[in-house]
DOSEFI-247775 format. One record per residue (C-alpha): residue number from 1; chain; x, y, z. Coordinates in steps of 0.02 Angstrom, whole numbers, plus 32768, in hexadecimal, padded with zeros to 4 digits. Example, Ala and Ser with C-alpha at 12.3 -4.5 7.8 and 13.67 -1.06 7.14 Angstrom:
BEGIN
+------+-------+------+-------+------+
: resi : chain : east : north :   up :
+------+-------+------+-------+------+
:    1 :     A : 8267 :  7F1F : 8186 :
:    2 :     A : 82AC :  7FCB : 8165 :
+------+-------+------+-------+------+
REM end
This chain:
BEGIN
+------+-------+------+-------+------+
: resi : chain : east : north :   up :
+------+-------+------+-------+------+
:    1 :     A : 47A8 :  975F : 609B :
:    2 :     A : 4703 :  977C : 60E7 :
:    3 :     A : 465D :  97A4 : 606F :
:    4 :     A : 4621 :  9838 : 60C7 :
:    5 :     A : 459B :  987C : 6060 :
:    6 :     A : 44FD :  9802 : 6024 :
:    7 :     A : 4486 :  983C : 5FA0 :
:    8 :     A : 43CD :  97E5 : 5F9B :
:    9 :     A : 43A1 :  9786 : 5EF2 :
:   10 :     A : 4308 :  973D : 5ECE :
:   11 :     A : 4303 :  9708 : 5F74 :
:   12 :     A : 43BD :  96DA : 5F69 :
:   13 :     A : 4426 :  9721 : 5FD8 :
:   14 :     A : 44CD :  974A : 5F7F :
:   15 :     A : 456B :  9764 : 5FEC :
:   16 :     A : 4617 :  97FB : 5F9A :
:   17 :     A : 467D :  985E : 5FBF :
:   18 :     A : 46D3 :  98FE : 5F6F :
:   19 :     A : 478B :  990B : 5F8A :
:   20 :     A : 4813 :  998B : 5F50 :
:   21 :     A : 4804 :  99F8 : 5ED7 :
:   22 :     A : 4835 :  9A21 : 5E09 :
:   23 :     A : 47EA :  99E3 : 5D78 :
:   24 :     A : 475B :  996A : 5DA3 :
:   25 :     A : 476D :  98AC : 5DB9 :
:   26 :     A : 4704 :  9814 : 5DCE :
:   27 :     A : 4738 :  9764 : 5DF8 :
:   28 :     A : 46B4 :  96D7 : 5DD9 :
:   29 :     A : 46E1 :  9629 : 5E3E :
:   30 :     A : 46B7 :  959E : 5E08 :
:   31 :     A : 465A :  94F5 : 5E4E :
:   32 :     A : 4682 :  9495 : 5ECE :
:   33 :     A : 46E5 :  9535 : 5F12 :
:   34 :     A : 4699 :  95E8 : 5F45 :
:   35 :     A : 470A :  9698 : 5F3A :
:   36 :     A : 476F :  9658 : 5FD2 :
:   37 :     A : 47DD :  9600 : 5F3A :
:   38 :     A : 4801 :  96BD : 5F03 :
:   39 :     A : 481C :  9707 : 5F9A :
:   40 :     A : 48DF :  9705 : 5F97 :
:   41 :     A : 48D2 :  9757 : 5EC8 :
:   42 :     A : 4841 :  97D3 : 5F12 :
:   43 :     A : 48BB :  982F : 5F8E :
:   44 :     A : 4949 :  9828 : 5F27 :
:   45 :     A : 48E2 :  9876 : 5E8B :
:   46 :     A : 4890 :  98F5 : 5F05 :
:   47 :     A : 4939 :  995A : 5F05 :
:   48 :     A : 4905 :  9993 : 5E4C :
:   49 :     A : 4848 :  9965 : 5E3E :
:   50 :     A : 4795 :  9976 : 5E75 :
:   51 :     A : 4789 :  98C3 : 5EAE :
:   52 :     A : 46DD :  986A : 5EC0 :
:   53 :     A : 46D0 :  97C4 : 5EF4 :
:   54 :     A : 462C :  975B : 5EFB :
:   55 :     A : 45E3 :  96B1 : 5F38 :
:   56 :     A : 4562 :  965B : 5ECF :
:   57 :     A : 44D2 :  9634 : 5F0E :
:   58 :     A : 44DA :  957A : 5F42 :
:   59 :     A : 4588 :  9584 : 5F5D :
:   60 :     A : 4602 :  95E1 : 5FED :
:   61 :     A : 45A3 :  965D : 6064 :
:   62 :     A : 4523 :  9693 : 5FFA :
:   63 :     A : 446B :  963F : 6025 :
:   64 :     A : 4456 :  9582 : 5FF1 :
:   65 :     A : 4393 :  9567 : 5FF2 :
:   66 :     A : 4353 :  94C2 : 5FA7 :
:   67 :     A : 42CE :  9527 : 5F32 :
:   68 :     A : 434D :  9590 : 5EE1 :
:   69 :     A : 4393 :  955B : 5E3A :
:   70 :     A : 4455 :  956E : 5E34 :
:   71 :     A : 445E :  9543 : 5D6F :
:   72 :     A : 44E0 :  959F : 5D19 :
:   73 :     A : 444F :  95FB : 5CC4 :
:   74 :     A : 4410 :  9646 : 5D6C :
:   75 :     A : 44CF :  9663 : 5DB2 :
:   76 :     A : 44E4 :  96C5 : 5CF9 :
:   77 :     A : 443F :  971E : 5D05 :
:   78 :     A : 446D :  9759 : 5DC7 :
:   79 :     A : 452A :  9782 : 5D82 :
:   80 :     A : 44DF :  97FA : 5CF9 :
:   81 :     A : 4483 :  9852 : 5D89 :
:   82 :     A : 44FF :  984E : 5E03 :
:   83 :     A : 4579 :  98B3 : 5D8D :
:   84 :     A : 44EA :  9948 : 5D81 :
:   85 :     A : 44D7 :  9945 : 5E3D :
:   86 :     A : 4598 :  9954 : 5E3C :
:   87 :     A : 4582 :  99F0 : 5DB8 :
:   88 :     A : 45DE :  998D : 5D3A :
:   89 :     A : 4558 :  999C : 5CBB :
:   90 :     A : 4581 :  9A09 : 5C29 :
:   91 :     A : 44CF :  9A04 : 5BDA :
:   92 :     A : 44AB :  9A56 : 5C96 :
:   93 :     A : 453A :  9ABB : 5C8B :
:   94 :     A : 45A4 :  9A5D : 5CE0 :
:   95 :     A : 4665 :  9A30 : 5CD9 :
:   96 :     A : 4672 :  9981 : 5C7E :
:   97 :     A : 46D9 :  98F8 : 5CED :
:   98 :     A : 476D :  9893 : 5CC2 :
:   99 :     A : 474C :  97E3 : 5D03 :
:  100 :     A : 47A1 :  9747 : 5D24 :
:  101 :     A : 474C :  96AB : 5D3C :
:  102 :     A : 4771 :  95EE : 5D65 :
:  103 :     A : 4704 :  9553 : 5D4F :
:  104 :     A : 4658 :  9561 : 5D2F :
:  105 :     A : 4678 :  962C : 5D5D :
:  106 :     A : 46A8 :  9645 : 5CA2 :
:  107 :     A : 4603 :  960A : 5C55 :
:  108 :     A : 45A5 :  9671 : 5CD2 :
:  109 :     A : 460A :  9705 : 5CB2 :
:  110 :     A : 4605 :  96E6 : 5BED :
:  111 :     A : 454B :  96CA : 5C0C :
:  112 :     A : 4537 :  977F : 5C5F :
:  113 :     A : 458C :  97C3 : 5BB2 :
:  114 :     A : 4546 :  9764 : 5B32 :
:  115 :     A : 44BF :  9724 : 5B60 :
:  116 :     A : 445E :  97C9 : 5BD1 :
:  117 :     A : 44D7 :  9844 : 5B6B :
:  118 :     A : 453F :  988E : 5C03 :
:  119 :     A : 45D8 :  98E4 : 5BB2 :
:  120 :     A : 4675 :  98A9 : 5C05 :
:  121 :     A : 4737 :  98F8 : 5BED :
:  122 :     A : 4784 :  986A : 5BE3 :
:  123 :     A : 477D :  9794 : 5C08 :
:  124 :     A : 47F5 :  9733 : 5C5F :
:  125 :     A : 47BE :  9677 : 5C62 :
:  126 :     A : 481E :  9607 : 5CC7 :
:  127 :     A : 4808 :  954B : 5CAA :
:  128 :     A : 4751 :  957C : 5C6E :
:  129 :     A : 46B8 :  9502 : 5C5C :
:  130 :     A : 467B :  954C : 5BAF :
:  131 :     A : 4699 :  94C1 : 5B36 :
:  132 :     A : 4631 :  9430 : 5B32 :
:  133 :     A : 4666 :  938F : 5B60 :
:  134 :     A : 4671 :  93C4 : 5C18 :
:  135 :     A : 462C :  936C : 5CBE :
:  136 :     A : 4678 :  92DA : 5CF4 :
:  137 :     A : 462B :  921A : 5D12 :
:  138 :     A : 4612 :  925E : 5DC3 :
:  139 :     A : 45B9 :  92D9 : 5D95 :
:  140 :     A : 4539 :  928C : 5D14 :
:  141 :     A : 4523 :  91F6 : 5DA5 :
:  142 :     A : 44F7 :  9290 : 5E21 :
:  143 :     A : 447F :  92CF : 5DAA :
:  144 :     A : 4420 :  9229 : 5D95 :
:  145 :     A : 4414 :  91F4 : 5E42 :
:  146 :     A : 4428 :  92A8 : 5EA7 :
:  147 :     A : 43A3 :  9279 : 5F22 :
:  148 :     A : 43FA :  91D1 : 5F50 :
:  149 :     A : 44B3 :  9240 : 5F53 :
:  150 :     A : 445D :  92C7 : 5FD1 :
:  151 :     A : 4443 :  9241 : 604D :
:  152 :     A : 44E3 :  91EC : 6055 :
:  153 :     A : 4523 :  91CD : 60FF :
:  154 :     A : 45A4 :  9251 : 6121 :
:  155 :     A : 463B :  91EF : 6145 :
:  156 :     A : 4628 :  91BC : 6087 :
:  157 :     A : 45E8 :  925C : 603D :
:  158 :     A : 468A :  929D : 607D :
:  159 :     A : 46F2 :  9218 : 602F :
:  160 :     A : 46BB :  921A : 5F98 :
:  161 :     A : 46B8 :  92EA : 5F93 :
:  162 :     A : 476A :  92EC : 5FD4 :
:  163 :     A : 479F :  9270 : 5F45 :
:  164 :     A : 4748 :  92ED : 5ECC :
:  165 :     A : 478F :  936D : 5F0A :
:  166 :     A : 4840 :  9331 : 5F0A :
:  167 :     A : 4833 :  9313 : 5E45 :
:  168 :     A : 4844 :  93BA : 5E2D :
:  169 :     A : 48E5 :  93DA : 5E62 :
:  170 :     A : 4987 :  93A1 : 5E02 :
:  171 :     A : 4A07 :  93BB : 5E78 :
:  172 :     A : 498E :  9382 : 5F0F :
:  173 :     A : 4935 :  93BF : 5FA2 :
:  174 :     A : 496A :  93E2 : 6067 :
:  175 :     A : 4902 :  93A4 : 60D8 :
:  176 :     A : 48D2 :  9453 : 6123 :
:  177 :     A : 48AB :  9483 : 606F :
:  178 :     A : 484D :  93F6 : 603D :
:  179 :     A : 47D6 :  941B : 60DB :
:  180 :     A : 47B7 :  94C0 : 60AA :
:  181 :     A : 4777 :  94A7 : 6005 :
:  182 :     A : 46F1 :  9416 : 602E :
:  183 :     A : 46CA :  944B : 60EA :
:  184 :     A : 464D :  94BD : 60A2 :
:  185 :     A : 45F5 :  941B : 6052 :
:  186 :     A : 45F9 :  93BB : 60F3 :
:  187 :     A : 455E :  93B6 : 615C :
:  188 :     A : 44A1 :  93FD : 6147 :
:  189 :     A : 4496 :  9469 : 60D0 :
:  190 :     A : 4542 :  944E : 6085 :
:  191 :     A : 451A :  9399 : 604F :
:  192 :     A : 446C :  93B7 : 5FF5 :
:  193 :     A : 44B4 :  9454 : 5FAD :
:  194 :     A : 4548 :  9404 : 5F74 :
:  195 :     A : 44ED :  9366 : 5F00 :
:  196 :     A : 4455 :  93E6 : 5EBB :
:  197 :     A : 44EA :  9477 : 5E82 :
:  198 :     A : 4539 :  93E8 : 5E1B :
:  199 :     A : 447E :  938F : 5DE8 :
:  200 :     A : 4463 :  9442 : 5DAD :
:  201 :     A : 44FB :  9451 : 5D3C :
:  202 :     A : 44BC :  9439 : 5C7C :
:  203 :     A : 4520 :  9434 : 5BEC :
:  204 :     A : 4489 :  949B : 5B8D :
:  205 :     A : 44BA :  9540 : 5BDE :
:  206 :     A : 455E :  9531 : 5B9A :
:  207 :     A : 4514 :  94F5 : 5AE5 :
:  208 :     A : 44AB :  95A9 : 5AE4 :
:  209 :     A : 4573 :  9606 : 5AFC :
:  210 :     A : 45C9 :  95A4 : 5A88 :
:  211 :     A : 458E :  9607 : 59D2 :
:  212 :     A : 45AA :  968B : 5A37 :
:  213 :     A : 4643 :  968C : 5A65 :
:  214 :     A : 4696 :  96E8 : 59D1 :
:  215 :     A : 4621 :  9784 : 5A12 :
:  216 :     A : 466B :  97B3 : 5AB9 :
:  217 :     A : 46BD :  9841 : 5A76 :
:  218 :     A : 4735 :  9860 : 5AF3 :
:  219 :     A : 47E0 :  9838 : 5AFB :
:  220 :     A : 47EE :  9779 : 5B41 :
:  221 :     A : 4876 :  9712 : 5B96 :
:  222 :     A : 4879 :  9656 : 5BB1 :
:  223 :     A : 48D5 :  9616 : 5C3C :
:  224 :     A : 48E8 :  9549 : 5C54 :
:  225 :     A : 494C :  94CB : 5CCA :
:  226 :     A : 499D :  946C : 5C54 :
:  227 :     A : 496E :  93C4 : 5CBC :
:  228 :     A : 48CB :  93F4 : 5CCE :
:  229 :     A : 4861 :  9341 : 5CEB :
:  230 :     A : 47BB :  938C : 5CFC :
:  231 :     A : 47AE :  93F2 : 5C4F :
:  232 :     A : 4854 :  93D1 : 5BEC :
:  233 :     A : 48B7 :  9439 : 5BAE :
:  234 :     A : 487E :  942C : 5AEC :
:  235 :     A : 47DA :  9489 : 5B20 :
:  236 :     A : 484A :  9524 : 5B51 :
:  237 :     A : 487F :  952D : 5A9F :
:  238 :     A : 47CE :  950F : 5A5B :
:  239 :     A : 47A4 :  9583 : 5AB2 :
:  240 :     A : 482A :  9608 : 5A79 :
:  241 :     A : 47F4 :  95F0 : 59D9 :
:  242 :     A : 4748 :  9601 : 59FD :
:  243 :     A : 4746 :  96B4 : 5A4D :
:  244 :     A : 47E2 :  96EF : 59EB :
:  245 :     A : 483F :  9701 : 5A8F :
:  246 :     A : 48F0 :  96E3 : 5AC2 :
:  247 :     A : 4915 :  962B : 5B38 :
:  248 :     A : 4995 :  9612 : 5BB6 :
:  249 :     A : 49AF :  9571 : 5BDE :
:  250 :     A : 49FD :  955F : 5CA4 :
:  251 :     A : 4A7B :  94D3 : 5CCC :
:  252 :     A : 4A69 :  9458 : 5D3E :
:  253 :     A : 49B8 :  9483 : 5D5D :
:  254 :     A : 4913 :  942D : 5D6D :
:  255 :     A : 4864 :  9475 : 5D74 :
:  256 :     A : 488C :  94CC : 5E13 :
:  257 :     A : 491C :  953D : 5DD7 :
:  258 :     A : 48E9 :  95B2 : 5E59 :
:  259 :     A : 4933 :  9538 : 5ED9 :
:  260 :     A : 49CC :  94E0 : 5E76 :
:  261 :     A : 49FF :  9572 : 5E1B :
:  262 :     A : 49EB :  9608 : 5E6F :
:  263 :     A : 4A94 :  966F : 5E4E :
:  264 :     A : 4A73 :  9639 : 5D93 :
:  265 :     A : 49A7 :  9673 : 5D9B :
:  266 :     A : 49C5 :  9710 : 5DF0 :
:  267 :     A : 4A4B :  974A : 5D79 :
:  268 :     A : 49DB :  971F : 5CF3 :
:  269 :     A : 4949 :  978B : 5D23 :
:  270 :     A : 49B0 :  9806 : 5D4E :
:  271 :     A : 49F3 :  980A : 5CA8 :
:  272 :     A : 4948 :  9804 : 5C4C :
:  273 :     A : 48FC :  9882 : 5CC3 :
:  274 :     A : 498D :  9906 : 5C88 :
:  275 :     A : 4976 :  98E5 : 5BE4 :
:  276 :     A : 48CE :  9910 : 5BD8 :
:  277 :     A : 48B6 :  999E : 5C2A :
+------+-------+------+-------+------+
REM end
């Protein structure tokens, strides 16, 4: 699914597309993936919605300039001014969005509600980074040392991404698949970009959301791989409780339920999309 419109941001330049048409819908990716992970859900939920789709910047097609900050703060300050671009700003008179978002995508999209006050219809989080404890020992070593990690040689900046990458699958990764999700981290800029998006990643933006959370007032649904080994599955039910939401929890699923579950996932926001509409 190609990105075929780009919006400038502060400099940034941020890569979407519109497809379909219906009630409008946003899906947020999450890091170290871009929209492409969405692409398959995007067409399908085009038949009955407004679909946009969106790369960070720092991640996908969308620019990846050493100067730019890709904190979730900036991605949820951009997000919040994306949606009034989009006309999905009701305090503009706009139509507010349903949204569905993975990864890091849910604190940026709960960031563009709660944080800069964007109305939304309705929250789908899949396998969400909300809830502190998050980031892994890889991550807090990148974060200490992301100068050293930027200049790896590639052969084992590619090892050690693939082995990352891998973790977040339960049922395991093809080859051909497993290349397309780190090839856009291979090479100059994918390798800088890569260590400074996860140096970047602090727990404090996610502190700010989290007395919050019982504020979103609109409906919310929790989805979760139930083998998820990058935030378990007993943060999906925290985080139920904490918005007031509904959780379903996906079999046989780790943190990329997009990829081992995808019969089960699409069904599911298929469901939760006709129920609140």
């Amino acid at each position: 699914m190609e990105l075929t419109e780009r919006t400038t941001w502060r400099g940034r330049e941020v890569a979407w597309a519109r497809l379909g048409s219906g009630p409008p819908l946003v899906l947020c990716h999450g890091t170290p993936w871009s929209s492409a992970l969405w692409a398959p859900y995007a067409q399908a939920l085009a038949t009955e919605h407004t679909v946009h789709v969106w790369d960070m910047p720092g991640f996908g097609a969308s620019s990846k300039h050493a100067d730019h900050r890709v904190d979730l703060a900036t991605q949820g300050e951009l997000f919040a001014d994306l949606l009034a671009l989009w006309g999905l700003d009701a305090r503009t008179g706009g139509t507010p969005a349903h949204v569905v978002a993975h990864d890091v995508g849910g604190a940026v999209a709960l960031r563009g509600r709660l944080v800069h006050g964007v109305p939304l219809a309705s929250v789908c989080l899949v396998d969400a980074v909300v809830l502190r404890p998050w980031g892994s020992q890889f991550f807090r070593l990148v974060a200490e040392h992301a100068d050293v990690f930027e200049r790896l040689p590639a052969a084992v900046h590619r090892g050690a991404l693939e082995a990352y990458v891998r973790g977040a699958s339960h049922r395991g990764l093809d080859d051909d698949t497993l290349s397309a999700l780190v090839g856009p981290w291979l090479g100059d800029p994918g390798q800088t970009a890569f260590y400074r998006q996860v140096a970047q990643a602090d727990e404090r933006h996610t502190a700010e959301l989290e007395p919050l959370l019982g504020q979103v007032r609109a409906p919310t649904h929790v989805v979760w791989g139930a083998q998820d080994a990058w935030v378990p599955v007993d943060r999906a039910h925290r985080l139920r409780d904490a918005v007031g939401g509904t959780l379903t929890v996906v079999p046989d699923a780790g943190h990329l339920v997009q990829l081992d579950a995808p019969v089960a996932l699409a069904t599911e926001l298929h469901r939760w999309l006709v129920s609140v509409r």
